[in-house]
C-alpha positions as CSV (number, residue, x, y, z in Angstrom):
1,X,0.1,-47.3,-116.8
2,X,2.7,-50.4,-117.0
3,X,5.5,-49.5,-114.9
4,X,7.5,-53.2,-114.8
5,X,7.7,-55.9,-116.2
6,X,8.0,-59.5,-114.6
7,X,10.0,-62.6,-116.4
8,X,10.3,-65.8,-115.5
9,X,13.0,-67.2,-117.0
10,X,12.7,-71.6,-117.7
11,X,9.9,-72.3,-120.0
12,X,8.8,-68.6,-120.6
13,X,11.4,-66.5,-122.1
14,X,14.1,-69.7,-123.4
15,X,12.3,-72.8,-124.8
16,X,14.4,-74.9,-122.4
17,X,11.1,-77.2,-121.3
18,X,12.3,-80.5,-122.6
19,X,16.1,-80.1,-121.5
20,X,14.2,-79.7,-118.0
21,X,12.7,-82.5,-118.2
22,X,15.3,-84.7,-119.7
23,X,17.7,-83.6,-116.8
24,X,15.3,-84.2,-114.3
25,X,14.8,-87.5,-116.0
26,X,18.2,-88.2,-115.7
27,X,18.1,-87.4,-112.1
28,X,15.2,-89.9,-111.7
29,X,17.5,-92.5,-113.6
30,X,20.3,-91.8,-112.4
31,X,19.1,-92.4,-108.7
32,X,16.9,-95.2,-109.0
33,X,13.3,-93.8,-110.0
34,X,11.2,-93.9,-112.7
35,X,11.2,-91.4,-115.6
36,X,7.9,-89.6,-116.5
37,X,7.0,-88.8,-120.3
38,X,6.6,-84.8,-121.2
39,X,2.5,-84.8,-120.1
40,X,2.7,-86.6,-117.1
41,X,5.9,-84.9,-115.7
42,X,4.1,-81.3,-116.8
43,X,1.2,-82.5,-114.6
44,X,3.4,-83.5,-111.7
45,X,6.1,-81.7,-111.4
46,X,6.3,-79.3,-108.0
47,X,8.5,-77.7,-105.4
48,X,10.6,-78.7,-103.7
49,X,12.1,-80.7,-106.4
50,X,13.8,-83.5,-104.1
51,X,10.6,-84.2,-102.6
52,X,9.0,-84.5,-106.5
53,X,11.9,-86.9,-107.2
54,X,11.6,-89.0,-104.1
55,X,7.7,-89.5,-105.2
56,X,9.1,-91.0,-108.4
57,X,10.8,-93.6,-106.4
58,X,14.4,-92.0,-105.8
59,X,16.1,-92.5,-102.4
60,X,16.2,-89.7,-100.5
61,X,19.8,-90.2,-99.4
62,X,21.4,-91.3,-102.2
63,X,20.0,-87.7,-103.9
64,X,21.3,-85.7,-101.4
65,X,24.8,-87.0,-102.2
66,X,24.9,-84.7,-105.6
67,X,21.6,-84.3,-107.9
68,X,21.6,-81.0,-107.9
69,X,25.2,-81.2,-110.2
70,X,23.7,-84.6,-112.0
71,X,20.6,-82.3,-112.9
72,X,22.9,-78.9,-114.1
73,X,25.6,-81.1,-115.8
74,X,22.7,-83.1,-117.9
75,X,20.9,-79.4,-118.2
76,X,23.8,-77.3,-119.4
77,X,24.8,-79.2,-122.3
78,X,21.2,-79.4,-124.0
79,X,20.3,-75.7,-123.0
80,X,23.4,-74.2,-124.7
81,X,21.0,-75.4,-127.9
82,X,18.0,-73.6,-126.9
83,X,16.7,-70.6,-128.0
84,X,13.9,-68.1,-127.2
85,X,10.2,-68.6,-127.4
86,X,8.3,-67.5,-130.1
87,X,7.6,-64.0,-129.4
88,X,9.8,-63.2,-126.9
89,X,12.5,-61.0,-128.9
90,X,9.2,-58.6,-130.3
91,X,8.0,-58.5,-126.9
92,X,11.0,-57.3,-125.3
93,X,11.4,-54.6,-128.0
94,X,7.8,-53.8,-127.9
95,X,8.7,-52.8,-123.9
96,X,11.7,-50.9,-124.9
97,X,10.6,-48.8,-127.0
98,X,8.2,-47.4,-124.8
99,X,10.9,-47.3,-121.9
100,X,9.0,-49.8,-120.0
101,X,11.8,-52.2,-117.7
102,X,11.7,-55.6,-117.5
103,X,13.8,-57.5,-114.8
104,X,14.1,-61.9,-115.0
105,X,12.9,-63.8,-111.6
106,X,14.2,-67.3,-111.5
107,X,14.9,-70.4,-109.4
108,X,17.8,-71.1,-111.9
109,X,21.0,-69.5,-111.7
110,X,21.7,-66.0,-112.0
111,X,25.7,-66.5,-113.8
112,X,24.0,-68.9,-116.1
113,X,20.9,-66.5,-117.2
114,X,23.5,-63.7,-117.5
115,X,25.4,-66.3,-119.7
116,X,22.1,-67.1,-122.4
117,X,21.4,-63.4,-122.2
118,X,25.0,-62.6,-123.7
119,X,24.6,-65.9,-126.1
120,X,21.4,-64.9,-127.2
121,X,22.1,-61.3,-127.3
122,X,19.5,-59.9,-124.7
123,X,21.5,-58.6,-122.5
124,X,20.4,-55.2,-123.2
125,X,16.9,-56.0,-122.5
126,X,16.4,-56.6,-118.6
127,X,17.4,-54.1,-116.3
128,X,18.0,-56.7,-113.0
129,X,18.0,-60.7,-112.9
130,X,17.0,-62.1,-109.5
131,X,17.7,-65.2,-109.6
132,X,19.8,-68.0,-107.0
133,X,23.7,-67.9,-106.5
134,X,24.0,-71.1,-105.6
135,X,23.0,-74.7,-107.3
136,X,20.3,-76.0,-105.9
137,X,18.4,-73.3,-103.5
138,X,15.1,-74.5,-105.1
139,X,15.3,-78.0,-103.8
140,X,14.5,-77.2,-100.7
141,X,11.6,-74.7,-101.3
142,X,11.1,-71.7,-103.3
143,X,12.4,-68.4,-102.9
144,X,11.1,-66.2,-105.6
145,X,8.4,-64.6,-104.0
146,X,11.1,-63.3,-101.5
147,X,13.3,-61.9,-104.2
148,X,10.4,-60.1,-105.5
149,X,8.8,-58.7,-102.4
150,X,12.5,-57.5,-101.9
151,X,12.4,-55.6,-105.2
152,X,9.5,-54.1,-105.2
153,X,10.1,-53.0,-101.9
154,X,13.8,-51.3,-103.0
155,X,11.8,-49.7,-106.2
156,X,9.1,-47.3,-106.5
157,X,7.0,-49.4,-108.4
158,X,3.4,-50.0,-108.1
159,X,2.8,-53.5,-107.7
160,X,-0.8,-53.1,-109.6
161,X,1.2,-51.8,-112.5
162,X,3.2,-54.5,-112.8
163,X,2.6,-57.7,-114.9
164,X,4.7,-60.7,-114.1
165,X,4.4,-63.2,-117.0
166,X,5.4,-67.4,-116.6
167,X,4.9,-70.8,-117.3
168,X,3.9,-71.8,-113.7
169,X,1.3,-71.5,-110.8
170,X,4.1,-70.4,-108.8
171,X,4.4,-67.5,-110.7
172,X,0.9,-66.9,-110.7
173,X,0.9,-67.5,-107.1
174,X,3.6,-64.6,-106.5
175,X,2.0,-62.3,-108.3
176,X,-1.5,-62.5,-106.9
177,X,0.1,-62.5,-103.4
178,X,2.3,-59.4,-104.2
179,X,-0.9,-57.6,-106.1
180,X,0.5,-57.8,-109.7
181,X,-1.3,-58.6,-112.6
182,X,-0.5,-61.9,-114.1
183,X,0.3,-63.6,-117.4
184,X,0.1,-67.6,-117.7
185,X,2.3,-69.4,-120.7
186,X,0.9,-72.2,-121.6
187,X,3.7,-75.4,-122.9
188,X,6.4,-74.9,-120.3
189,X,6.7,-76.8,-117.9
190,X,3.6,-76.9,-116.1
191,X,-0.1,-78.3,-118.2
192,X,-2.7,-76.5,-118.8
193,X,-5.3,-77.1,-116.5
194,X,-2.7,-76.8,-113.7
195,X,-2.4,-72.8,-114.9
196,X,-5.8,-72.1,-115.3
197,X,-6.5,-73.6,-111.9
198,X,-3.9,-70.6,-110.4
199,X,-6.5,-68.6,-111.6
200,X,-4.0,-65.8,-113.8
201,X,-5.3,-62.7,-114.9
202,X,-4.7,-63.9,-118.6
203,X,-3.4,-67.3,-120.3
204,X,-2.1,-67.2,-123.5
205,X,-0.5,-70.0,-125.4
206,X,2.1,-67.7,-127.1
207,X,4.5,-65.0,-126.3
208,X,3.0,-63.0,-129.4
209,X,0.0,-62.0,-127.7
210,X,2.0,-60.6,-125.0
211,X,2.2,-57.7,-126.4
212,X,-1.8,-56.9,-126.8
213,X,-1.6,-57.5,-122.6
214,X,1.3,-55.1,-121.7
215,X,-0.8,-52.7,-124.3
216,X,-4.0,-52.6,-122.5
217,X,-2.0,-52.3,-119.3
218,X,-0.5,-49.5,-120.1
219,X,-3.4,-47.7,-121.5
220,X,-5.5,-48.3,-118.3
């Protein structure tokens, strides 16, 4: 039985990869690095995102003066462009029509998912979004897993019936620490052969064969 469902947000549910990369880009730029082209920042990029910068030749000082607004000022304009993945909208329908909840975990910002939900009307899809408060909690690690353990622990779910889905080993991470099954997108912001080394329960290059997954969950 498939009691929850798990989103990440960046990448998986909103096509937003390359405005990612474009504003990190910028950051790069902007303090002194070198940019990365689409393949080679996919293959790169990790948390914390300061130290990934700083590897690409930024000074550490000079980002710690405001990169986190360089990156969300560059980030906000492009984003307010994107849409969803393929597949997402049937998906999410797919799920509630069988009453099945999903909540949104993200690094990003919780006003600004709630802000793309409303724009993209999906609002009425996701019960919960846990997601950061403040700009730029994920540059100095990663606290997802915490906001999950948190939730699971507050709910009555079964973390062996729930299926997180995202476009990172970090989410893939989460979930086989917390005992959730796992879903991989491939073409977010993480390559390939990054995902399949996190070792996910299933990897699937579209959000349209999402819905065969959440089936054969909730049959078994």
């Amino acid at each position: 039985m498939l009691q929850l469902v798990v989103w990440d947000w960046n990448g998986t549910l909103i096509a937003d990869t390359q405005a990612c990369m474009d504003a990190g880009n910028h950051v790069i730029r902007t303090y002194g690095g070198t940019p990365l082209p689409r393949k080679t920042y996919a293959a790169t990029f990790d948390f914390p995102t300061i130290d990934f910068y700083c590897r690409q030749g930024c000074d550490r000082e000079s980002l710690e003066s405001g990169y986190r607004e360089a990156f969300y000022g560059f980030y906000a304009k492009r984003a307010s462009r994107c849409r969803t993945r393929q597949g997402a909208r049937k998906a999410l329908a797919w799920l509630r029509e069988r009453s099945i909840p999903s909540v949104i975990l993200s690094n990003h910002l919780e006003g600004d998912i709630s802000s793309h939900l409303d724009r993209l009307s999906l609002t009425e899809y996701f019960g919960r979004i846990l997601a950061n408060t403040e700009i730029g909690v994920s540059a100095s690690g990663n606290n997802k897993i915490y906001m999950m353990r948190k939730h699971l622990t507050d709910t009555s779910y079964n973390p062996s019936e729930t299926v997180i889905v995202g476009d990172s080993p970090e989410d893939i991470a989460i979930g086989r620490e917390l005992h959730m099954r796992t879903v991989a997108v491939e073409d977010g912001y993480f390559s390939t052969p990054r995902l399949r080394a996190s070792k996910p329960d299933h990897i699937i290059g579209s959000l349209r064969k999402s819905t065969e997954i959440f089936e054969e969950c909730h049959e078994n």
